[in-house]
C-alpha positions in Angstrom: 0.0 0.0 0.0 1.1 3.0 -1.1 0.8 6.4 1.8 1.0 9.9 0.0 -0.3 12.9 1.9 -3.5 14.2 0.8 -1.7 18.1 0.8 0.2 16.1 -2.1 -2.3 14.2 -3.4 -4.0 16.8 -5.1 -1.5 17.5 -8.0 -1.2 13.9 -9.0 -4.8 12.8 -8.9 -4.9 11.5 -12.6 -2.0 8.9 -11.8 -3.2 7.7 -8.4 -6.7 6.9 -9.8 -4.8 5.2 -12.7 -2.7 3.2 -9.8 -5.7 2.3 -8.2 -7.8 1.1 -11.2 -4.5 -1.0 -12.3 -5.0 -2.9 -8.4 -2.7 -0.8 -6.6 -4.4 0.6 -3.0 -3.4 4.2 -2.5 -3.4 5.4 1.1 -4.2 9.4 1.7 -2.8 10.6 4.9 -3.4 13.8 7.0 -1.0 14.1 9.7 0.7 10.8 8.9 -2.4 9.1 9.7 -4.4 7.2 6.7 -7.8 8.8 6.4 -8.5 7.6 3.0 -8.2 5.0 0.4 -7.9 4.5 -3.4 -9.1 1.4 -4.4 -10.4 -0.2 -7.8 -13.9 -1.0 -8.0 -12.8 -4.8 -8.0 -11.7 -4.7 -4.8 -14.8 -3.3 -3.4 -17.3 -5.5 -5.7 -14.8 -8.6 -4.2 -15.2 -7.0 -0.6 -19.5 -7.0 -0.7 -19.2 -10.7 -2.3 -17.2 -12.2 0.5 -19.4 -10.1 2.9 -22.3 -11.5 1.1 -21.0 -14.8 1.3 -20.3 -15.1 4.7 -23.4 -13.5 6.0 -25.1 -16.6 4.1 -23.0 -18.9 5.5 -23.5 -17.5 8.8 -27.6 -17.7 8.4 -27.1 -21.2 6.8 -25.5 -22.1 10.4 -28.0 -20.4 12.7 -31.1 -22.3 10.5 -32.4 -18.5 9.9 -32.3 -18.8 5.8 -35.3 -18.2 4.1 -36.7 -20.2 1.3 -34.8 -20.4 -1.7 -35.6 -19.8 -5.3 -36.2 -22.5 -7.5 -33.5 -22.6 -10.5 -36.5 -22.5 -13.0 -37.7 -19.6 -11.5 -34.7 -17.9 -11.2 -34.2 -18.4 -15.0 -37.4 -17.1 -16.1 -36.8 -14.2 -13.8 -33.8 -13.7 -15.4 -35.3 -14.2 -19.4 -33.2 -17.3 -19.8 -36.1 -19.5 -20.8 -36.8 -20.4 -24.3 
């Protein structure tokens, strides 16, 4: 992870984001202390399906999981169905 302070930040914008969107996190500091992060939208569409994940796993083990879909219904839902 890469610290640069946000009073710096400013005049090289363009090639952080480009950092970030190539994978890279970018850490913005005030005061030496991270306040902010650059991150590629991968990383936070990875973040909310592990989140996801393990919130179903978690309502799997407690027995609270609702009804599921059935996979024909699911495909019609989704226009898949011929």
């Amino acid at each position: 992870m890469t610290e640069i302070a946000i009073s710096q930040a400013g005049s090289q914008l363009y090639e952080l984001v480009r950092r970030a969107a190539d994978g890279e996190t970018i850490a913005l500091t005030d005061d030496g202390r991270v306040t902010a992060l650059l991150v590629s939208p991968e990383v936070i569409a990875d973040l909310e399906d592990s989140l996801a994940l393990a919130d179903y796993q978690r309502r799997k083990a407690e027995g609270t999981l609702g009804p599921g879909i059935p996979h024909a219904e699911v495909r019609r839902m989704l226009g898949l169905t011929q």
